[in-house]
N, C-alpha and C positions, 0 to 999 in steps of 0.2 A: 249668412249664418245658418239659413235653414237646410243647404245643401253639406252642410258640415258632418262626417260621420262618425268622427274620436275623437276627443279631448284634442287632441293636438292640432287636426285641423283646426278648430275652432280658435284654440288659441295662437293659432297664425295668425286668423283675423283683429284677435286680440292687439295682438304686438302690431300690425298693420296702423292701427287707431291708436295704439301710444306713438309708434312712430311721427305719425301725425301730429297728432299732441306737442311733440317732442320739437320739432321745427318753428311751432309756433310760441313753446313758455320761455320766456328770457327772466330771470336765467333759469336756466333747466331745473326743476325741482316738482315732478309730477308726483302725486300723491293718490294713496288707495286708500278706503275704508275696509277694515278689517275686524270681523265680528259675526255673533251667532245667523244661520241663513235656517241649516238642514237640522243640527243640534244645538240644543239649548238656547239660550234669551230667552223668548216670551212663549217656546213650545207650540209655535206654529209659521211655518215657512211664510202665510201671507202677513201676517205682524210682523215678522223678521223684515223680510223685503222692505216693508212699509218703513220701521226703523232704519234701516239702511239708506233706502231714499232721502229721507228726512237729512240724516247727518252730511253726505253725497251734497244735498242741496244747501245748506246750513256752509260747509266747506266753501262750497263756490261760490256762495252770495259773500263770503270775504274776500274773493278775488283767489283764491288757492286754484290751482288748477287739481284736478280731481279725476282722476280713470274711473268712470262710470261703468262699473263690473255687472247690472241688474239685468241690460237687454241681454245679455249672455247667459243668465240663470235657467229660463225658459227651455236653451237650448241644451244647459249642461244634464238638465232633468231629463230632456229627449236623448240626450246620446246615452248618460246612463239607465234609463230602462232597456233601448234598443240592445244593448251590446254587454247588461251588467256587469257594468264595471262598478268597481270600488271608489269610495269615494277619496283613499288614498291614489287614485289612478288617474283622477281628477285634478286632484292637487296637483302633483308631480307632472305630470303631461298639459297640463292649463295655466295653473299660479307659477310654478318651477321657472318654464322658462322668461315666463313675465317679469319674476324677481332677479333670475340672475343677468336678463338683458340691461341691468343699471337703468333702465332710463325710470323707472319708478325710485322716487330715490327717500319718501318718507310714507309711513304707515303710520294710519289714526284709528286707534283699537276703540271700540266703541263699547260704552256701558253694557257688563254683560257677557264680555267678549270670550273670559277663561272657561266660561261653560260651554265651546263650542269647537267640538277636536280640529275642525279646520283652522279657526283662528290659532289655536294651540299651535298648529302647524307653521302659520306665517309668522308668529312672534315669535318658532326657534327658526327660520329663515331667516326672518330681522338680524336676529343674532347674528347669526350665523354668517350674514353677509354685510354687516354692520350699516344698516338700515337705520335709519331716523325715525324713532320711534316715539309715538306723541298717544298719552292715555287722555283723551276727552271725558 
């Protein structure tokens, strides 16, 4: 991850670890937390993360299999100051292909979620690509 230099490389590595993922869940039904990070929730990226965490672990101590997106946040911080990019450039080049590779197949929007133009983003993806959508 750390030699990663655009969105896209990184979410190569992304899709590498659901694919993994992917071999291992029977039946296939991986799942992503989707919710404030950079805007909105609690107006602070390390509460964000923290609540993120929380729901991520919460998920998987019920056996859900769960795409753990937080070690990547570090990084996505480092490629968009490096390269300022947008954080629509992120999405689209990072989450984009993550959603339309199928192998994610439900999204659990976490308390707080509509305050946060990226979640905004995946829940008209959800849509969009008619994703299992589950409001916690």
């Amino acid at each position: 991850m750390a030699e990663a230099r655009t969105f896209a490389e990184l979410g190569c590595i992304a899709f590498e670890v659901l694919q993994r993922m992917d071999e291992k869940v029977v039946p296939r039904s991986i799942g992503q937390v989707c919710g404030p990070i950079t805007t909105g929730g609690r107006s602070s990226i390390v509460v964000n993360l923290r609540e993120f965490s929380r729901y991520i672990e919460l998920l998987q101590s019920k056996g859900l299999a769960i795409f753990d997106q937080v070690p990547f946040e570090k990084h996505l911080f480092r490629i968009r100051g490096v390269n300022y990019q947008s954080d629509s450039t992120l999405l689209e080049d990072f989450y984009g292909p993550i959603f339309e590779s199928g192998i994610v197949k439900i999204l659990y929007f976490i308390p707080g979620w509509s305050s946060s133009n990226g979640a905004m983003w995946e829940h008209r993806q959800a849509v969009r690509l008619n994703l299992t959508i589950d409001y916690l």
